[in-house]
C-alpha positions in Angstrom: 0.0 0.0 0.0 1.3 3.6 -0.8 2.6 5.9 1.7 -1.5 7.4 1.7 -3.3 4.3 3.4 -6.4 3.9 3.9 -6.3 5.3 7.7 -5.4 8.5 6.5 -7.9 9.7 4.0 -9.4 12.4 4.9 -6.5 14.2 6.5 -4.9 15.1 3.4 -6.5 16.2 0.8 -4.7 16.9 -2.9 -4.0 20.0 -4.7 -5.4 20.1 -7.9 -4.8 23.9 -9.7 -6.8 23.5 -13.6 -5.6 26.4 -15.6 -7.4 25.8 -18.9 -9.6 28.6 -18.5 -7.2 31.4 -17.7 -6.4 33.7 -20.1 -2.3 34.2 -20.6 -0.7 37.7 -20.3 0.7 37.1 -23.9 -3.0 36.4 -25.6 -4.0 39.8 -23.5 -1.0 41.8 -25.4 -1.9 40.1 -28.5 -5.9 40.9 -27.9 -4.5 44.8 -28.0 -1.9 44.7 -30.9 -3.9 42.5 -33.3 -7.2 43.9 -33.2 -7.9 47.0 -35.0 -10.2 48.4 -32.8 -8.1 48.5 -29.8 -5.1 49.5 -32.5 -4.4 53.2 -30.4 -3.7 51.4 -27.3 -0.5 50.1 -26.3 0.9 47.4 -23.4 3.3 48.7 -21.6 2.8 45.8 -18.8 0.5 42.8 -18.3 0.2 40.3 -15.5 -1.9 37.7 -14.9 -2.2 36.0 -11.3 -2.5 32.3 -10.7 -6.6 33.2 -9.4 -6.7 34.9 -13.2 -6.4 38.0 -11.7 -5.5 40.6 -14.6 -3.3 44.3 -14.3 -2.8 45.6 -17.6 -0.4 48.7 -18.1 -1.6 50.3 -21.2 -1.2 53.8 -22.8 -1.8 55.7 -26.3 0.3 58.3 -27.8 -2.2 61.3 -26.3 -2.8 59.9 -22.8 -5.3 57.4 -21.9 -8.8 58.3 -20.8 -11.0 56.3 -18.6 -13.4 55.8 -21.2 -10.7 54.0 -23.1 -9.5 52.1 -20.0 -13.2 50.9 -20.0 -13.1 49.6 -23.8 -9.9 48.0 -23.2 -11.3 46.3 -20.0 -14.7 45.6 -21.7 -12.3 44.0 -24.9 -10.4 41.7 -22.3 -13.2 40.9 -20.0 -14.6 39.6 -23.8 -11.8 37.7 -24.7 -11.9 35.9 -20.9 -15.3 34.6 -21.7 -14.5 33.8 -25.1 -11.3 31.6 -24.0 -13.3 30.3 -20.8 -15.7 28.4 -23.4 
C-alpha cells in the first residue's frame, strides 16, 4: 500500500490547480496589438495572477482616458469569456 493508506484519508487532501480557462498575459497583449479596434492602445505591462487575476499597463500616444480604460477592459473581459468556453 502507498505511503496514503487507507487510515489516512481524509486528513490530506490533494491539490489540484486546472488552468485551462485562464487567459495568458501574452493572448491579452496580442488581444491589444492585433485587433484594430483596440489598435491606439499600447501594453506597456500585463500580469496575470494564478486566481486569473488581470493588471494591464496600457497607454496611447495622447494619454489614456478612462473611457478607453473601459473599452480596453470591456475587450479583455470579452476575450476571458470567449477563451473560458
Amino acid at each position: 500500500m502507498s505511503n496514503f493508506a487507507a487510515r489516512d484519508r481524509g486528513h490530506q487532501s490533494p491539490l489540484f490547480l486546472s488552468q485551462k480557462n485562464m487567459v495568458s498575459a501574452e493572448a491579452i497583449r496580442q488581444l491589444v496589438e492585433e485587433n484594430s479596434s483596440l489598435s491606439k492602445f499600447f501594453v506597456v505591462d500585463v500580469k496575470v495572477s494564478k486566481d486569473n487575476c488581470i493588471v494591464v499597463k496600457a497607454d496611447t500616444d495622447a494619454g489614456i482616458t478612462i473611457d478607453e480604460c473601459g473599452e480596453l477592459s470591456a475587450a479583455i473581459r470579452s476575450e476571458e469569456r470567449r477563451v473560458g468556453k
